[in-house]
C-alpha positions in Angstrom: -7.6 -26.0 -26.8 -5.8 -22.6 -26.2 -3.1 -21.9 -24.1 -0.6 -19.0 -22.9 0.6 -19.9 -19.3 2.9 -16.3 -19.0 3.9 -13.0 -17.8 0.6 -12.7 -15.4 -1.6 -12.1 -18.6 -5.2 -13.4 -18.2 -6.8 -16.0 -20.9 -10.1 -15.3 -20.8 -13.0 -18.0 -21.8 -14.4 -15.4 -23.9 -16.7 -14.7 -27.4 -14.5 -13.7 -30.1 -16.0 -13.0 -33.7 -13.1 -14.9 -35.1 -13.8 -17.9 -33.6 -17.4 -18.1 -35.0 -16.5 -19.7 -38.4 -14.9 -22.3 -36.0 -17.9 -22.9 -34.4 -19.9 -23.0 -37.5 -18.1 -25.8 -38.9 -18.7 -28.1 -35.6 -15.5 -27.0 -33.7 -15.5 -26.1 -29.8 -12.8 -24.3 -27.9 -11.3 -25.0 -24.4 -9.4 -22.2 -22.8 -6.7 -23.2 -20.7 -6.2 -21.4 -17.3 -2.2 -22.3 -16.8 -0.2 -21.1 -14.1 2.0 -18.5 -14.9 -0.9 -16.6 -16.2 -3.0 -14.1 -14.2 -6.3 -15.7 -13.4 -5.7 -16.1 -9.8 -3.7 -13.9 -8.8 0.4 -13.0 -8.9 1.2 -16.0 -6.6 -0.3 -17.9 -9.2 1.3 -16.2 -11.9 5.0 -16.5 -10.2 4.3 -20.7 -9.6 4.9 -20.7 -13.5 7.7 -18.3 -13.9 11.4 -18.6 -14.2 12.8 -22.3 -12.7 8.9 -23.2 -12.3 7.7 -23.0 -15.7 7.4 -26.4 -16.0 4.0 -26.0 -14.1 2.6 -24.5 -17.0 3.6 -26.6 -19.3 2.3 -29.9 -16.7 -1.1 -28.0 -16.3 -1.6 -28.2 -20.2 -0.6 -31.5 -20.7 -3.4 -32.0 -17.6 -5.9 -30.1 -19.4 -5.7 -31.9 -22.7 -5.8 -35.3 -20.7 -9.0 -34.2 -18.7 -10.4 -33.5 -22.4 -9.5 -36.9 -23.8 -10.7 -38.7 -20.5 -13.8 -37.0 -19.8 -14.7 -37.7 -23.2 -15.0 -34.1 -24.6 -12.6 -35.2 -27.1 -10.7 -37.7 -28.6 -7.2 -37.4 -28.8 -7.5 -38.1 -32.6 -9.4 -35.1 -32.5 -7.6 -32.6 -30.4 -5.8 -29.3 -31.7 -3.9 -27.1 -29.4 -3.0 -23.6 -30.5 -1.1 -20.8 -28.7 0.6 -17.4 -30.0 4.0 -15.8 -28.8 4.5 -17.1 -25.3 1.4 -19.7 -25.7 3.6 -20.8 -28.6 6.3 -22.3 -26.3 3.3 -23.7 -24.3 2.1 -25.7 -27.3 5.6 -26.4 -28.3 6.3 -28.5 -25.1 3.2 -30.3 -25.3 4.3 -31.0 -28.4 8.0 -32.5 -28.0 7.1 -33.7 -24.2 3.7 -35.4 -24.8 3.3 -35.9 -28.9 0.7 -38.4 -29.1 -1.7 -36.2 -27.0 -2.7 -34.4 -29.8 -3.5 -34.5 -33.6 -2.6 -30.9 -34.3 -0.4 -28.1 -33.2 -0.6 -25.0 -34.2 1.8 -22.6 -33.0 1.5 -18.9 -33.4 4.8 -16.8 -33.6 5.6 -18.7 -30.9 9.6 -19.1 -28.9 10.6 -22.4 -29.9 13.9 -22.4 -28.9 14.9 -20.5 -25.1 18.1 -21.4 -24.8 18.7 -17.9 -27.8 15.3 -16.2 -26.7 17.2 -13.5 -24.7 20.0 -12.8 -27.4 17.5 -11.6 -30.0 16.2 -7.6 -30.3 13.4 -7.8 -27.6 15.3 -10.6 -25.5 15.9 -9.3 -22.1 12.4 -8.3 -21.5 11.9 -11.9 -21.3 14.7 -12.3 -18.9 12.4 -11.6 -15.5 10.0 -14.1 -17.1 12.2 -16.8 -18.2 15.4 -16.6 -16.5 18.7 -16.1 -18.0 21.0 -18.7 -19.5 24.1 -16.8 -17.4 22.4 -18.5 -14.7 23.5 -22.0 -14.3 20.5 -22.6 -12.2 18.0 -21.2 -15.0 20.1 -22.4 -17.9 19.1 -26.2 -16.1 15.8 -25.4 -16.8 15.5 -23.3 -19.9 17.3 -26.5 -21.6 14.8 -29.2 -19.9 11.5 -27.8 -22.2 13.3 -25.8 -24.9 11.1 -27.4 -27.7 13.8 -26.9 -29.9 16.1 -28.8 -27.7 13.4 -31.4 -26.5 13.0 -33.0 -30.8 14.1 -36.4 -30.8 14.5 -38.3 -33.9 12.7 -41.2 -34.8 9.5 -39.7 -32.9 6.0 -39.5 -34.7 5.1 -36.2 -34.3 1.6 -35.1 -35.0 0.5 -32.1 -38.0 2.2 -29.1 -37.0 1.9 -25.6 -38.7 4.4 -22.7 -37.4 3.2 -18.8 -38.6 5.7 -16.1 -38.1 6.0 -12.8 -39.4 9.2 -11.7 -41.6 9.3 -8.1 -39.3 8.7 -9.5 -35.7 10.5 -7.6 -33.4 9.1 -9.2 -30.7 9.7 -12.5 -31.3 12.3 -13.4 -34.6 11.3 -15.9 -36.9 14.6 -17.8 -36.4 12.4 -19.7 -33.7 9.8 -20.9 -36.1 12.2 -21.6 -38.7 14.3 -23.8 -37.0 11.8 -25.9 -34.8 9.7 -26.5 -37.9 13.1 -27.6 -39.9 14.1 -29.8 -36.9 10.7 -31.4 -37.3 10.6 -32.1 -40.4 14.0 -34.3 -40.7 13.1 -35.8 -37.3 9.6 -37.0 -37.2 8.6 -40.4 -38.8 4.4 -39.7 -38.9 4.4 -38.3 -42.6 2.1 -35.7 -41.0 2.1 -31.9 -42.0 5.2 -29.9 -40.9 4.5 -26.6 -42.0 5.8 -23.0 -41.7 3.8 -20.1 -42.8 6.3 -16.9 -43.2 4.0 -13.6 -43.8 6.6 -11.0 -45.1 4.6 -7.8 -44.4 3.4 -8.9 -40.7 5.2 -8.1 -37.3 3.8 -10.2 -34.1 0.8 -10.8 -35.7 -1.1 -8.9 -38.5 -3.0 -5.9 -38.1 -5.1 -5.1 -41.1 -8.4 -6.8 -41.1 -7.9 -8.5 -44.3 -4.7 -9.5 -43.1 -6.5 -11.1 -40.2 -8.8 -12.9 -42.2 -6.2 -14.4 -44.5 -4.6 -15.9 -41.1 -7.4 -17.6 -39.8 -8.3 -19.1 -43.2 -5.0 -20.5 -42.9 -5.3 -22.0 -40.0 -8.8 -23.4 -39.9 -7.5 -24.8 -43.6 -5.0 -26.8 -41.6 -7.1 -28.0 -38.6 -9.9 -28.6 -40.5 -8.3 -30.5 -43.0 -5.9 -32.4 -40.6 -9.0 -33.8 -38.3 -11.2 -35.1 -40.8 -7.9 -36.6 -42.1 -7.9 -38.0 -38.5 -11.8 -38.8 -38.8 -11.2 -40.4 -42.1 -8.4 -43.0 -41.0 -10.3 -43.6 -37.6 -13.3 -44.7 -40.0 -11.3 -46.9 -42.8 -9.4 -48.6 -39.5 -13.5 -49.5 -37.4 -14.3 -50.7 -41.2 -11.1 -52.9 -41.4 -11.7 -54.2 -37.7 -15.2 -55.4 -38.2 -14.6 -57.0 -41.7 -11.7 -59.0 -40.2 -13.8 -60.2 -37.5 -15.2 -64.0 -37.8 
């Protein structure tokens, strides 16, 4: 399931070519209409923006529920990706709801808001996410920082954080950290991994660059699931041998 939930922008349940591999290995995609995007309008847009953004990360949460209980998916089962702003979408599902899902996959993603407007490209974000000069807006920027929001002791499902050494847009600091804070807090023995690309900005550009992303990625989730698949099968086996 794909989410971005920001700055009006549209998420579209299109065709992409990259996505066919995906599909040719079994895999479906669920696109996420979050407010805070653009789908329906700038009202809708401006009920995820700012002190309200929680709404957008409440509708994801809801759409990965309505997966799970209509029986699309199992939660066992479920990946959620997002890139840049989508990233901090994924990232509160992740510390807010963490058994909801089996993998996260967060795309040069803001991890932590509470520095987001300190960095080079920072105060663009401002009209988006508030300010932290704002005791009002600092309130809420702390509540879902998913940097803030990691709580030892928690079993956090497979994660795997890309970033690019030359983002100017968003600095790898906020993939470094979140996936560091991960690591020495979660007790799942799942994946936490960070992928670093040194010649890459906010995402690569050259088509082989592309390709060497998504192989990546699908690596993970595809190897992730059938590790879900696997232990759901060896715990049904275990069930029905113990029965009388």
């Amino acid at each position: 399931m794909e989410g971005y939930g920001g700055y009006g922008i549209s998420l579209g349940p299109d065709y992409e070519l990259p996505y066919a591999a995906w599909y040719q290995e079994g895999g479906a995609r669920a696109v996420a209409h979050l407010r805070g995007g653009g789908e329906f309008g700038e009202a809708w847009h401006k009920a995820g923006m700012l002190t309200r953004k929680q709404n957008v990360f409440d509708d994801f949460i809801a759409c990965a529920e309505h997966l799970v209980r209509r029986g699309y998916v199992r939660s066992g089962r479920l990946a959620v990706i997002g890139g840049s702003n989508g990233g901090l979408t994924v990232g509160a599902l992740l510390t807010q709801r963490p058994e909801l899902a089996a993998a996260v996959l967060g795309v040069v993603g803001v991890f932590d808001a509470l520095r987001s407007e300190v960095e080079a490209n920072g105060e663009f974000n401002i009209p988006e996410f508030g300010s932290v000069k704002d005791p009002e807006q600092f309130e809420a920027l702390r509540a879902y920082s998913p940097y803030h929001r990691v709580q030892p002791g928690t079993p956090y499902p497979a994660v795997l954080l890309t970033t690019g050494e030359n983002d100017h847009r968003v600095n790898p600091f906020h993939s470094r950290k979140m996936i560091a804070r991960l690591q020495a807090s979660s007790t799942s023995r799942l994946p936490l991994l960070l992928r670093a690309y040194r010649s890459f900005g906010h995402g690569p550009q050259a088509v082989d660059d592309v390709t060497a992303t998504l192989a990546d990625q699908y690596t993970f989730l595809l190897e992730v699931l059938a590790r879900g698949e696997r232990e759901s099968a060896s715990a049904h086996r275990k069930r029905r041998r113990s029965r009388p």
